[in-house]
C-alpha positions in Angstrom: -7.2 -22.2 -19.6 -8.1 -20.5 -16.0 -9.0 -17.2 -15.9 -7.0 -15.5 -14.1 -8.6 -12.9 -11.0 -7.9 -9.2 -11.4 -5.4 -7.4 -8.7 -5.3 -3.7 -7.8 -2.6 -2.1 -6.4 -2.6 -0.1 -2.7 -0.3 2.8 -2.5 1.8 2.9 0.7 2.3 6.4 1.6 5.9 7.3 1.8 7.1 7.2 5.9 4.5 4.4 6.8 6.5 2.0 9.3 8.2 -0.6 8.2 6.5 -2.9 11.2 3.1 -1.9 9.9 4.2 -3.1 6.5 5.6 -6.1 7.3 2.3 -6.9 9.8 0.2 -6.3 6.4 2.0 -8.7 4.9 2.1 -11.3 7.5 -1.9 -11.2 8.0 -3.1 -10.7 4.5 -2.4 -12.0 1.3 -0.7 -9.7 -0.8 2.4 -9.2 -2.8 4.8 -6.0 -1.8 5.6 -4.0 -5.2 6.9 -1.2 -6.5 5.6 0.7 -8.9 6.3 3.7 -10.8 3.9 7.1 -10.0 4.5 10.6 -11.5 4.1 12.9 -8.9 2.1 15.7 -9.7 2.6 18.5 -6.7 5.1 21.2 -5.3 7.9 21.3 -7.3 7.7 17.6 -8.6 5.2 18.1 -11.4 6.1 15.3 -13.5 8.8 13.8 -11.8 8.7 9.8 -11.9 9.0 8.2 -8.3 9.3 4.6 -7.1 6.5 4.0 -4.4 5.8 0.6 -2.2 2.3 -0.5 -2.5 0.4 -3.8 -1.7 -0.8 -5.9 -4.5 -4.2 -8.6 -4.3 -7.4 -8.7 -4.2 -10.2 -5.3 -4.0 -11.4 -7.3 -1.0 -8.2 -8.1 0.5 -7.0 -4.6 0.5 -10.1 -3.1 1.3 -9.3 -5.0 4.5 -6.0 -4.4 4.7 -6.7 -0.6 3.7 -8.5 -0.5 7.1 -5.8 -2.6 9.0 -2.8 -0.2 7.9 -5.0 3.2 8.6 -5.5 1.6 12.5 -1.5 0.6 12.5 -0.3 3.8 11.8 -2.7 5.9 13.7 -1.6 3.6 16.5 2.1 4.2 15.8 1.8 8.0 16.0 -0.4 8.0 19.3 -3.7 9.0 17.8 -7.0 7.2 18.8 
């Protein structure tokens, strides 16, 4: 029987654009997920929210960790 490799999950921060999303996806390879985080801030302590995140290897989204931070700072106009 194979063992099988370990995946971690990347949290997508909620408003991240849907191109930079979908260009993770495209160059990388990673699952989208949802997954279930209790929020624990503001007025939301303990509330239960349903956030997007990327899903393979700690390489991969070491990578891809790097990739999305560039995209998004590109998409807001900041250097």
């Amino acid at each position: 029987m194979a063992e099988e490799e370990e995946l971690f999950d990347l949290l997508i921060p909620p408003g991240v654009p849907r191109s930079a999303i979908r260009d993770i996806i495209t160059k990388y390879d990673v699952d989208l997920v949802d997954r279930a985080e209790q929020l624990n801030f503001a007025n939301m302590e303990g509330d239960t929210r349903y956030l997007l995140a990327f899903r393979g290897k700690k390489e991969v989204l070491e990578e891809a960790e790097k990739d999305l931070h560039a995209l998004v700072l590109d998409f807001i106009g900041e250097e």
